[in-house]
N, CA and C atoms as a LAMMPS dump frame, in Angstrom:
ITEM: TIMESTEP
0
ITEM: NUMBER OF ATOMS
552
ITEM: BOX BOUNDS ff ff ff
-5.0000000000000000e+02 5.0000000000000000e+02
-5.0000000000000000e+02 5.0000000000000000e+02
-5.0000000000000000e+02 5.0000000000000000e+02
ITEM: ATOMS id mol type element x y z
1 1 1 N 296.125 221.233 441.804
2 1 2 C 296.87 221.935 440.771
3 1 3 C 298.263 221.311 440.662
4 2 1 N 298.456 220.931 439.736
5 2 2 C 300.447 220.882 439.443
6 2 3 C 301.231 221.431 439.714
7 3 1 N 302.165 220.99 440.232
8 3 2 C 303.668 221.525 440.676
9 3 3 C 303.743 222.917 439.451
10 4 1 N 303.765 222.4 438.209
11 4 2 C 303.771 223.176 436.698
12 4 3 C 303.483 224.192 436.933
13 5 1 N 302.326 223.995 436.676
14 5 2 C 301.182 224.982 436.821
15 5 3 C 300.982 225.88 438.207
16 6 1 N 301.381 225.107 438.7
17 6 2 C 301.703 226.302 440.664
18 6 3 C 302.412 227.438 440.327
19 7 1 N 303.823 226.677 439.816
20 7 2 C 304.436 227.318 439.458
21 7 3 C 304.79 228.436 438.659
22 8 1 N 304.367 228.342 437.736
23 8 2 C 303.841 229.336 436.489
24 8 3 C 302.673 230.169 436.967
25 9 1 N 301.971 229.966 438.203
26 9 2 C 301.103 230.667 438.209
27 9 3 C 301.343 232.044 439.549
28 10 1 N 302.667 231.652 439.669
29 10 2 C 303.087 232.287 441.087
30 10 3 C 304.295 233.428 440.683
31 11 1 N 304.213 233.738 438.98
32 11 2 C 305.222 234.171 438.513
33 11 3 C 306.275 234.537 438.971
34 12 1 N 307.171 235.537 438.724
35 12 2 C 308.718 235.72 438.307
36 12 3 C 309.22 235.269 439.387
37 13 1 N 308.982 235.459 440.931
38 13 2 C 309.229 235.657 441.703
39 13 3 C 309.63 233.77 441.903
40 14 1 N 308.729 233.599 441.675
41 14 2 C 309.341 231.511 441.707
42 14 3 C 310.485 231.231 441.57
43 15 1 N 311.28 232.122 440.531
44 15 2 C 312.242 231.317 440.201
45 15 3 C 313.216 231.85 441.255
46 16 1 N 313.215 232.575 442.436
47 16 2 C 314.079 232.668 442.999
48 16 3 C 314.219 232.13 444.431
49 17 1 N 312.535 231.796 444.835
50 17 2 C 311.927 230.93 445.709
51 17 3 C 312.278 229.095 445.394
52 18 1 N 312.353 228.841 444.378
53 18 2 C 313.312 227.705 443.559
54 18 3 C 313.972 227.584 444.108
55 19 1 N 315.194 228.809 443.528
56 19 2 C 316.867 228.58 443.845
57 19 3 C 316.922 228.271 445.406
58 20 1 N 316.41 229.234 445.913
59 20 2 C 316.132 229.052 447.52
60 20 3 C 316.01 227.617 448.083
61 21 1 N 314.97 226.932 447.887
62 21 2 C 314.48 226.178 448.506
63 21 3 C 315.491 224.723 448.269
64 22 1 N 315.943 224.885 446.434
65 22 2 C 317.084 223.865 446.656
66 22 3 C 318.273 224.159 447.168
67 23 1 N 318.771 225.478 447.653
68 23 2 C 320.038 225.607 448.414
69 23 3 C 319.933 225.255 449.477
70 24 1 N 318.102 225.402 450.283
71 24 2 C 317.866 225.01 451.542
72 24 3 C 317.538 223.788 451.797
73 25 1 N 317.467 222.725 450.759
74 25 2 C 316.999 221.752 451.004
75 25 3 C 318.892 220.433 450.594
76 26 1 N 319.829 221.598 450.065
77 26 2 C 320.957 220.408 450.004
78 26 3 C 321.452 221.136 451.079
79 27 1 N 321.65 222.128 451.745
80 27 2 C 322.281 222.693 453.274
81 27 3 C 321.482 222.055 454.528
82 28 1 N 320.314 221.649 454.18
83 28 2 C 319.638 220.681 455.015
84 28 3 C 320.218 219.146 455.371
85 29 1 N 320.644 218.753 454.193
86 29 2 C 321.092 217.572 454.169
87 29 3 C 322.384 217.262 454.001
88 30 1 N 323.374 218.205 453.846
89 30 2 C 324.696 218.561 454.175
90 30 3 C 324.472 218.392 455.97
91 31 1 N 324.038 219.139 455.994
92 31 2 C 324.007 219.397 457.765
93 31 3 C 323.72 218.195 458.819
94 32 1 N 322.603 217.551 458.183
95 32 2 C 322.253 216.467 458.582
96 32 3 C 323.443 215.196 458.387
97 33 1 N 323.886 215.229 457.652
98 33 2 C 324.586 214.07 457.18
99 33 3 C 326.288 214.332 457.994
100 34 1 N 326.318 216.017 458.213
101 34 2 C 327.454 215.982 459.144
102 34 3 C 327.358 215.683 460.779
103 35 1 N 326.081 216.222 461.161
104 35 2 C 325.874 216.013 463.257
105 35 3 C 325.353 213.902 462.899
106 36 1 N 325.018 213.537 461.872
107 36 2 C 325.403 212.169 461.98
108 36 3 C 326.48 211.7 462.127
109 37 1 N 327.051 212.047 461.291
110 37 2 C 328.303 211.258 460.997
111 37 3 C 328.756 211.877 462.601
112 38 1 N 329.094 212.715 463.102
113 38 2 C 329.863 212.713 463.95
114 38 3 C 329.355 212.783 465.479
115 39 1 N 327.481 212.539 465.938
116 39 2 C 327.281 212.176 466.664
117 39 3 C 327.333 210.482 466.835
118 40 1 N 327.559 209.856 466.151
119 40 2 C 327.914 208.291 465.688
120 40 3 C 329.154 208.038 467.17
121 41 1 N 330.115 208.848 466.172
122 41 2 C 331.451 208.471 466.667
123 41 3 C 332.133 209.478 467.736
124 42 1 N 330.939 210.567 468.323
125 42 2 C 332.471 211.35 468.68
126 42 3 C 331.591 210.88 470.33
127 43 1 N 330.903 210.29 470.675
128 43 2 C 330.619 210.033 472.644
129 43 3 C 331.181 208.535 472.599
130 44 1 N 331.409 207.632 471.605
131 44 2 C 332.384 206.855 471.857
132 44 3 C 333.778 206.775 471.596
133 45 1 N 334.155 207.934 471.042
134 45 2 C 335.854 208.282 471.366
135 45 3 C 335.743 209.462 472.506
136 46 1 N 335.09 209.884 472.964
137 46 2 C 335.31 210.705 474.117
138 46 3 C 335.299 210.095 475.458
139 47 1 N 334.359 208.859 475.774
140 47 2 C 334.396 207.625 476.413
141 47 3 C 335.684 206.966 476.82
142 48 1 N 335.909 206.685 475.379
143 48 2 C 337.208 205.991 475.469
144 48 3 C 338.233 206.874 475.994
145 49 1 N 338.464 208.025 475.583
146 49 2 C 339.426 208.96 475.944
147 49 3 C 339.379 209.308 477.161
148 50 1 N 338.405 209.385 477.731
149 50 2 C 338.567 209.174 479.232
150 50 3 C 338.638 208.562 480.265
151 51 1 N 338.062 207.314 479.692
152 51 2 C 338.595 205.897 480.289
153 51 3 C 339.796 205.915 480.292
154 52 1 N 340.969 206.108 479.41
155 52 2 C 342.027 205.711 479.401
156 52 3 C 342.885 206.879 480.038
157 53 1 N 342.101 208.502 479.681
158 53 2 C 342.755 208.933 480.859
159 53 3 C 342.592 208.844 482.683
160 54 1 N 341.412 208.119 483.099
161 54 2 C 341.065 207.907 484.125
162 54 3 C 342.391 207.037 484.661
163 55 1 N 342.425 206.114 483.509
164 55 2 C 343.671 205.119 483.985
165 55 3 C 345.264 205.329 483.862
166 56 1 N 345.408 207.253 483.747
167 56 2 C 346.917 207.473 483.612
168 56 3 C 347.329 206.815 482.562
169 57 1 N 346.678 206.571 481.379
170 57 2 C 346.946 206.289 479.936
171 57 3 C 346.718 207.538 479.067
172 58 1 N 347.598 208.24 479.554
173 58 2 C 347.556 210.018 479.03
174 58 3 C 348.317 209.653 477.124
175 59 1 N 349.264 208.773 477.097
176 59 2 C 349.661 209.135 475.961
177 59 3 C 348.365 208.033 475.03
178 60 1 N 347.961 207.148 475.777
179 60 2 C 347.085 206.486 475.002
180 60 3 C 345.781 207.182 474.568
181 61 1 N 345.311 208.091 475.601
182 61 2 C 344.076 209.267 474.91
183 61 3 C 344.863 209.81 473.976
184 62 1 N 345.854 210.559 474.243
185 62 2 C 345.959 211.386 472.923
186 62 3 C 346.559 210.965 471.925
187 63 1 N 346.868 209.343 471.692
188 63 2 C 346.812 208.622 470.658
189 63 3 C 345.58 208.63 469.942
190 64 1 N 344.574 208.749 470.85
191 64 2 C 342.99 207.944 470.351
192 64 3 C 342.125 209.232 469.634
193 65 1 N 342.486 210.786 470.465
194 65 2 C 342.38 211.869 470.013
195 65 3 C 342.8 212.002 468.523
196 66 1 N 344.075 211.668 468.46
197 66 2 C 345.126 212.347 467.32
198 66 3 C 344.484 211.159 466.137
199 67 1 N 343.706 209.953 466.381
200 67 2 C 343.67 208.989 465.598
201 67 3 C 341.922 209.75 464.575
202 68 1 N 341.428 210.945 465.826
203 68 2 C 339.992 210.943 465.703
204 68 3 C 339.911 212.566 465.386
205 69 1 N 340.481 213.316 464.233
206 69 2 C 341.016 214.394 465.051
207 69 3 C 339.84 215.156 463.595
208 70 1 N 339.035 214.538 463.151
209 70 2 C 338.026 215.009 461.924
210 70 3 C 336.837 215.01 462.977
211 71 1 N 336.907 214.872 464.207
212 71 2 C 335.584 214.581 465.118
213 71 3 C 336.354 216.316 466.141
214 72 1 N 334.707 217.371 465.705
215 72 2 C 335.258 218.646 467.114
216 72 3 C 335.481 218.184 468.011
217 73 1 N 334.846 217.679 469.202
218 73 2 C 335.225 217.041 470.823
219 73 3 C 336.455 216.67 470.52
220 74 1 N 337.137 215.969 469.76
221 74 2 C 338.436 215.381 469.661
222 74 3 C 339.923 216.388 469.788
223 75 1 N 339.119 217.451 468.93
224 75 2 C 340.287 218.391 468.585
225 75 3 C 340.033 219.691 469.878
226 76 1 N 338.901 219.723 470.521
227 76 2 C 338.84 220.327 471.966
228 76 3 C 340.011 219.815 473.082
229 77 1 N 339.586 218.298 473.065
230 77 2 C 340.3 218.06 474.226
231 77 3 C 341.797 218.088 473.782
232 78 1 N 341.579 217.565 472.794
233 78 2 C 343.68 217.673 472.707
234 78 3 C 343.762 218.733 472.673
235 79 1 N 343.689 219.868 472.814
236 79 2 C 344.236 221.107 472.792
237 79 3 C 344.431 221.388 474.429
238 80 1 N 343.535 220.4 475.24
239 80 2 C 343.613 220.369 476.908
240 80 3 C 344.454 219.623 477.376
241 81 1 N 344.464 218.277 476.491
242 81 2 C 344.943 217.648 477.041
243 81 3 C 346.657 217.368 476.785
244 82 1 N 346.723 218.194 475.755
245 82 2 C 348.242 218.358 475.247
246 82 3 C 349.122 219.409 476.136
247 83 1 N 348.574 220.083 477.232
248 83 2 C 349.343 221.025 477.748
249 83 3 C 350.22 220.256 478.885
250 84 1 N 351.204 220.764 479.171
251 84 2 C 352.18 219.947 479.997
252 84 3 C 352.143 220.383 481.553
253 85 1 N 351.884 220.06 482.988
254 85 2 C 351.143 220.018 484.114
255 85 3 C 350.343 221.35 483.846
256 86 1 N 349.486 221.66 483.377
257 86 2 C 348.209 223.142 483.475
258 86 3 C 347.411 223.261 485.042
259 87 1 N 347.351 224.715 485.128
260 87 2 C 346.62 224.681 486.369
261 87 3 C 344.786 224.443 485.762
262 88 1 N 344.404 224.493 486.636
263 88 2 C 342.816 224.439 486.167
264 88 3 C 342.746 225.151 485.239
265 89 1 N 342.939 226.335 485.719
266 89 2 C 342.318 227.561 485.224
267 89 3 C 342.9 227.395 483.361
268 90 1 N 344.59 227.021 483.142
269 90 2 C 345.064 226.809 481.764
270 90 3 C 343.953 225.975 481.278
271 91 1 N 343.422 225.233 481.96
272 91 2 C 343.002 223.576 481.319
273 91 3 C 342.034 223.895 480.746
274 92 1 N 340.922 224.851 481.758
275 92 2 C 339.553 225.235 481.601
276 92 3 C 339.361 226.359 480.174
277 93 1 N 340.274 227.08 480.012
278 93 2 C 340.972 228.405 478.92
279 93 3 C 341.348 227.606 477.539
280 94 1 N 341.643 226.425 478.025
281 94 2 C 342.321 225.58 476.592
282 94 3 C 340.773 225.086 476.187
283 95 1 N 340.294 224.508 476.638
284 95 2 C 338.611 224.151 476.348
285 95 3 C 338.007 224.926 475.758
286 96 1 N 337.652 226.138 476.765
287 96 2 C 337.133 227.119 475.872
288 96 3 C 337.596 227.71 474.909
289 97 1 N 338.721 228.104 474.98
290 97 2 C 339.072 228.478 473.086
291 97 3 C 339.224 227.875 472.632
292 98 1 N 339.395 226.089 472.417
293 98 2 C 339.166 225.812 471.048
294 98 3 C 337.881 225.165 470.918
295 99 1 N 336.756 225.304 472.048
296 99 2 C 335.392 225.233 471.546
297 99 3 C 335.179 226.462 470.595
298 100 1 N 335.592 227.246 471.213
299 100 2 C 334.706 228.648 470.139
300 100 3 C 335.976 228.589 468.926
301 101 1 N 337.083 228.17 468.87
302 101 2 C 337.685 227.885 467.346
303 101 3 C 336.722 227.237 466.555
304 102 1 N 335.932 226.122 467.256
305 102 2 C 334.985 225.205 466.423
306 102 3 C 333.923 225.418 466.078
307 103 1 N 333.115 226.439 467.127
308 103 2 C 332.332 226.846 466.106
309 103 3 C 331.687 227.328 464.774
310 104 1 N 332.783 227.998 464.581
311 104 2 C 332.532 228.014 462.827
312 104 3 C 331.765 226.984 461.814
313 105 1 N 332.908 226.086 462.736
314 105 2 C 332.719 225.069 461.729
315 105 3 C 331.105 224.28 461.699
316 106 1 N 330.686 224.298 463.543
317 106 2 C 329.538 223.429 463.845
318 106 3 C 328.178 224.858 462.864
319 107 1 N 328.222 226.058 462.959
320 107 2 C 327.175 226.486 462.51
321 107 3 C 327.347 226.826 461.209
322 108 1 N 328.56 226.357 460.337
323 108 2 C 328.747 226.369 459.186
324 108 3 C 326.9 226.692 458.227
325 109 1 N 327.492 227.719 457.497
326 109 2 C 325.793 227.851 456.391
327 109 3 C 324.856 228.258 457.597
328 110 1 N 325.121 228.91 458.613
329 110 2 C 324.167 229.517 459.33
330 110 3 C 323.38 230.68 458.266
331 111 1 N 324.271 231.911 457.811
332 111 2 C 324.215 232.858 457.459
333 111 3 C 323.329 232.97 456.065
334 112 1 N 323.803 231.59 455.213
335 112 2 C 323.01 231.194 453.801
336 112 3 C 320.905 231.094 455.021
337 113 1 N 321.278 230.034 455.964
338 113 2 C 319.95 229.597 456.304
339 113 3 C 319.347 230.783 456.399
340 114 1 N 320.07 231.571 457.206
341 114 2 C 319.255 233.018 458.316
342 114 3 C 319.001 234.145 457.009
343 115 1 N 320.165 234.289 455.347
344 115 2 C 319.402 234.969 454.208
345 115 3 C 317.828 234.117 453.464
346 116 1 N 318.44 233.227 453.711
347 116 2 C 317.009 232.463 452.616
348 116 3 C 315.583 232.588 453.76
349 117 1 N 315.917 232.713 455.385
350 117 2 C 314.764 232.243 456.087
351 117 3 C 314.087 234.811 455.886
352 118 1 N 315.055 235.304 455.587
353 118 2 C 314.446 236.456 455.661
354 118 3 C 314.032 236.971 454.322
355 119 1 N 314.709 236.522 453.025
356 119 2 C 314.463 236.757 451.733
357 119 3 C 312.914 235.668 451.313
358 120 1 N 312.68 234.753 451.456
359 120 2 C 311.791 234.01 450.918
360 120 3 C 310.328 234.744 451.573
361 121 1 N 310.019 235.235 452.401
362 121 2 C 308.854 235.615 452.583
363 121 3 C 308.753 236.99 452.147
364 122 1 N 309.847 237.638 451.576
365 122 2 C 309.806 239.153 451.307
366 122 3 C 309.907 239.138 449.707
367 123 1 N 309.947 237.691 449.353
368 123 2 C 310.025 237.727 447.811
369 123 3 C 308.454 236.951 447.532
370 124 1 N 307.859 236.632 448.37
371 124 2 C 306.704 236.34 448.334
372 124 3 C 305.394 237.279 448.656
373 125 1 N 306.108 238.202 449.411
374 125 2 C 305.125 239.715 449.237
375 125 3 C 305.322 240.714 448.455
376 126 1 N 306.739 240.358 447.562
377 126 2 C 307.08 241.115 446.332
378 126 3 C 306.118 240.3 444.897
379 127 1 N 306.078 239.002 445.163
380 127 2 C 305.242 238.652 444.397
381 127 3 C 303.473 239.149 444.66
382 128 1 N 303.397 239.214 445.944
383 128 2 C 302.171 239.507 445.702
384 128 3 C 301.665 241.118 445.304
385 129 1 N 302.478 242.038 445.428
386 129 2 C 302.423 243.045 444.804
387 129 3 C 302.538 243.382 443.901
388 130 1 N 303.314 242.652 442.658
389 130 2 C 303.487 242.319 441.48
390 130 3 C 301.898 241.787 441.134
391 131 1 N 301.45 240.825 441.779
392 131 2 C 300.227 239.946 440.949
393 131 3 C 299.067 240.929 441.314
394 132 1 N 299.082 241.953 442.321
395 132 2 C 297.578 242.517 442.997
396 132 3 C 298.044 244.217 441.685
397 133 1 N 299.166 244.067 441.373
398 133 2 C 298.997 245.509 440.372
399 133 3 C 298.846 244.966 438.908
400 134 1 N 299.036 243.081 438.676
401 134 2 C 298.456 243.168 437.306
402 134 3 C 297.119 242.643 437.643
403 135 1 N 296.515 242.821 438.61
404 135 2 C 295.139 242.605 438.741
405 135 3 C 294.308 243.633 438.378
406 136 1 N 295.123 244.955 439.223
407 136 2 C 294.263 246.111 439.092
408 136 3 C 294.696 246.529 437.712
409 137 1 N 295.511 246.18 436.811
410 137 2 C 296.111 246.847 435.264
411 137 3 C 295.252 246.411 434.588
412 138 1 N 294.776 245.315 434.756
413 138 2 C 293.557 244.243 433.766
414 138 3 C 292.319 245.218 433.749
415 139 1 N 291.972 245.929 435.223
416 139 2 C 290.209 245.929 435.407
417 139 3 C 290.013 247.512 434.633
418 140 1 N 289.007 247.581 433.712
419 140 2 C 288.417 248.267 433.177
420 140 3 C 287.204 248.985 433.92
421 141 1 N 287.155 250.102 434.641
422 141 2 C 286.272 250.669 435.178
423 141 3 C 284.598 250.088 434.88
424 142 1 N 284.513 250.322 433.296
425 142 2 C 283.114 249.93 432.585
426 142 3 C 283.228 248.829 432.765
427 143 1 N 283.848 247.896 432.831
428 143 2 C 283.969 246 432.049
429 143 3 C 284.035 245.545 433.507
430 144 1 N 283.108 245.649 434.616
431 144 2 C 282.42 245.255 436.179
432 144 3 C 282.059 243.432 435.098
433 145 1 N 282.722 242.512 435.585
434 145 2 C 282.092 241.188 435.265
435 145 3 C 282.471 241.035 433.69
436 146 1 N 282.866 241.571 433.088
437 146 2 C 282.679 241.49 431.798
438 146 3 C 283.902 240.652 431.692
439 147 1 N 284.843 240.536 430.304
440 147 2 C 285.63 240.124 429.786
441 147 3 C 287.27 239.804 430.263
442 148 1 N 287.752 240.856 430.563
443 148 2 C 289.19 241.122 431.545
444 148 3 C 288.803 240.727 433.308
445 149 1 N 288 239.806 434.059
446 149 2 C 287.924 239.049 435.295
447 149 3 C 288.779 238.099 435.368
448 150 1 N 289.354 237.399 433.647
449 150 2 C 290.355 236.396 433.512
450 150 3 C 291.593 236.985 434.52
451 151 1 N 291.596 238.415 433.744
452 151 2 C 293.27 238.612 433.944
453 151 3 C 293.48 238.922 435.353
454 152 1 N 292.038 239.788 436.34
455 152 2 C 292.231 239.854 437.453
456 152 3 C 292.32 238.56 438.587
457 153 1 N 291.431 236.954 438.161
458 153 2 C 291.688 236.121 438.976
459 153 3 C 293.019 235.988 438.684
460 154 1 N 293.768 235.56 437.404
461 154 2 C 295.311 235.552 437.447
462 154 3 C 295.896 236.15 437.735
463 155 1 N 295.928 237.534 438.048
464 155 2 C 297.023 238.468 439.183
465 155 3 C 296.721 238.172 440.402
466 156 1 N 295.413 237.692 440.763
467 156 2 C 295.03 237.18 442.641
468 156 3 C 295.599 236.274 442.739
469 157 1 N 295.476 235.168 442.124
470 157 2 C 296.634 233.455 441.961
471 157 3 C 297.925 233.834 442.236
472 158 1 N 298.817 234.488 441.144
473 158 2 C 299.87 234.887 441.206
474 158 3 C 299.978 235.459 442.852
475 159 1 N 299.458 236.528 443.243
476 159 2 C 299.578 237.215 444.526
477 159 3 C 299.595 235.909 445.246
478 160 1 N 298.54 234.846 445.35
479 160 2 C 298.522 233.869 446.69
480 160 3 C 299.702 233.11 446.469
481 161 1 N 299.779 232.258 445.417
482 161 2 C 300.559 231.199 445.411
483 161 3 C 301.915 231.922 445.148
484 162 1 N 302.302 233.272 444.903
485 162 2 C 304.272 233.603 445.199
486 162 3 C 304.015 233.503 447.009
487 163 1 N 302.974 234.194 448.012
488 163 2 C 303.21 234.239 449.075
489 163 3 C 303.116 233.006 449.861
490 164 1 N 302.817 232.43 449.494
491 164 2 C 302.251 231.086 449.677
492 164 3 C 303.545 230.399 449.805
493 165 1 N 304.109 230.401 448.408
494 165 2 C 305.161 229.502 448.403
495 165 3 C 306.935 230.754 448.844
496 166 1 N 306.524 231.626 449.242
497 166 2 C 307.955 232.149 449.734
498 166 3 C 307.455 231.644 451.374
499 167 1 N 306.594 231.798 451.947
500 167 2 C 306.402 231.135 453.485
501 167 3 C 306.67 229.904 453.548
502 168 1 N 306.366 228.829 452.729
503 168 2 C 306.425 227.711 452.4
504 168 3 C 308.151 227.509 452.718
505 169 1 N 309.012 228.253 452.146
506 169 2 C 310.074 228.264 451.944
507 169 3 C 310.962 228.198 453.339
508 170 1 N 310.243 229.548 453.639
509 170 2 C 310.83 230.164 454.812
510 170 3 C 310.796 229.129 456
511 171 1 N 309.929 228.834 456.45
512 171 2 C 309.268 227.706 457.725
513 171 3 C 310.006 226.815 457.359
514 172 1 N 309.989 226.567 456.021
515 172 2 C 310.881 224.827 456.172
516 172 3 C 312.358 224.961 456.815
517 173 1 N 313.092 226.072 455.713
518 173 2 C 314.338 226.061 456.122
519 173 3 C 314.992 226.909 457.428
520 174 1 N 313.832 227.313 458.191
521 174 2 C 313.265 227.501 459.651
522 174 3 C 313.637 226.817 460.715
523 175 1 N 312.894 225.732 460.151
524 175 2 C 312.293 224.528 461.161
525 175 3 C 313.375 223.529 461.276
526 176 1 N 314.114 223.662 460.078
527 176 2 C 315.319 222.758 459.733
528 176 3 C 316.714 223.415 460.344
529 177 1 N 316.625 224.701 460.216
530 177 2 C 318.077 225.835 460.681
531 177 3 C 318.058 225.488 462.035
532 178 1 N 316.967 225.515 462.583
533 178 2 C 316.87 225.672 464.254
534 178 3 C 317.191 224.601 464.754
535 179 1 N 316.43 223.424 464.068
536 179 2 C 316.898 221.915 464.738
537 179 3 C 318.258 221.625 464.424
538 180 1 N 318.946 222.077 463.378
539 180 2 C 320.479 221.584 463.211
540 180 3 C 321.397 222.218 464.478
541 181 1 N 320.722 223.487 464.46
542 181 2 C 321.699 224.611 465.155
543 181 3 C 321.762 224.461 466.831
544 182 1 N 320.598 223.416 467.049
545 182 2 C 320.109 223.329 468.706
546 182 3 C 321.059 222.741 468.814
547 183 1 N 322.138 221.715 468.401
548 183 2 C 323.299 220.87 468.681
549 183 3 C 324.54 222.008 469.067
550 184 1 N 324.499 222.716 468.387
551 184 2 C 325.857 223.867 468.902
552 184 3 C 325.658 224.576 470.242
């Protein structure tokens, strides 16, 4: 069957399983294109940054930090490594709060993923309740086989293919939420 024709046959409810799937499919690739870009570059400026603090080249890390400071790890440690003699305990406190400052940013579009992964299968059993009551609106008590069977296979279609394609939905941007999010 055609994309078209899937479509049209999975009525109203498609068009919001649509919107869905392309918000989930450019937040997919937003996402992707950010833990690239910055798994690339941020274990070889963190490397470096500690190489050079290994070697009492304290102002030279946080040159290399301040040079890298669009990379999270970057903007963690300078917030550690900018404190002036810290006991552990400051050092360890500076880490952790501005890891969890950063989070935001790393699970950015969590909340879009986690609406579309609970709306798409509930708009796909809204479709199918929609298609199984114009099934039963079609059938004529007397007319067993007769004439109106058209309209009931097309409310069963409709019922499979909205549920069909709101699961469809759901799993992908699922399967995709979870693997981005395993990095945070």
């Amino acid at each position: 069957m055609e994309i078209q024709k899937l479509f049209l046959a999975g009525g109203v409810v498609m068009f919001p399983l649509l919107l869905f799937s392309m918000v989930s499919i450019a937040l997919v690739v937003e996402r992707i294109w950010f833990w690239t870009k910055i798994s690339r570059r941020q274990n070889i400026v963190i490397n470096q940054v500690l190489k050079l603090y290994r070697h009492n080249n304290v102002v030279g890390a946080l040159d290399k930090l301040q040079q890298n400071l669009d990379l999270p790890m970057a903007r963690i440690f300078l917030s550690a490594l900018s404190l002036e003699n810290p006991t552990p305990e400051q050092f360890r406190l500076a880490l952790e709060g501005e890891a969890q400052a950063e989070i935001p940013l790393l699970k950015r579009f969590n909340t879009i993923f986690e609406t579309i992964i609970g709306l798409s299968p509930l708009l796909g059993l809204l479709g199918t309740v929609l298609g199984l009551i114009a099934s039963f609106a079609s059938l004529n008590i007397g007319d067993v086989g007769g004439t109106k069977t058209a309209s009931v296979t097309a409310g069963i279609s409709e019922a499979l293919v909205s549920t069909a394609s709101g699961l469809v939905v759901a799993i992908f941007t699922l399967l995709f939420a979870n693997t981005l999010y395993l990095h945070c």
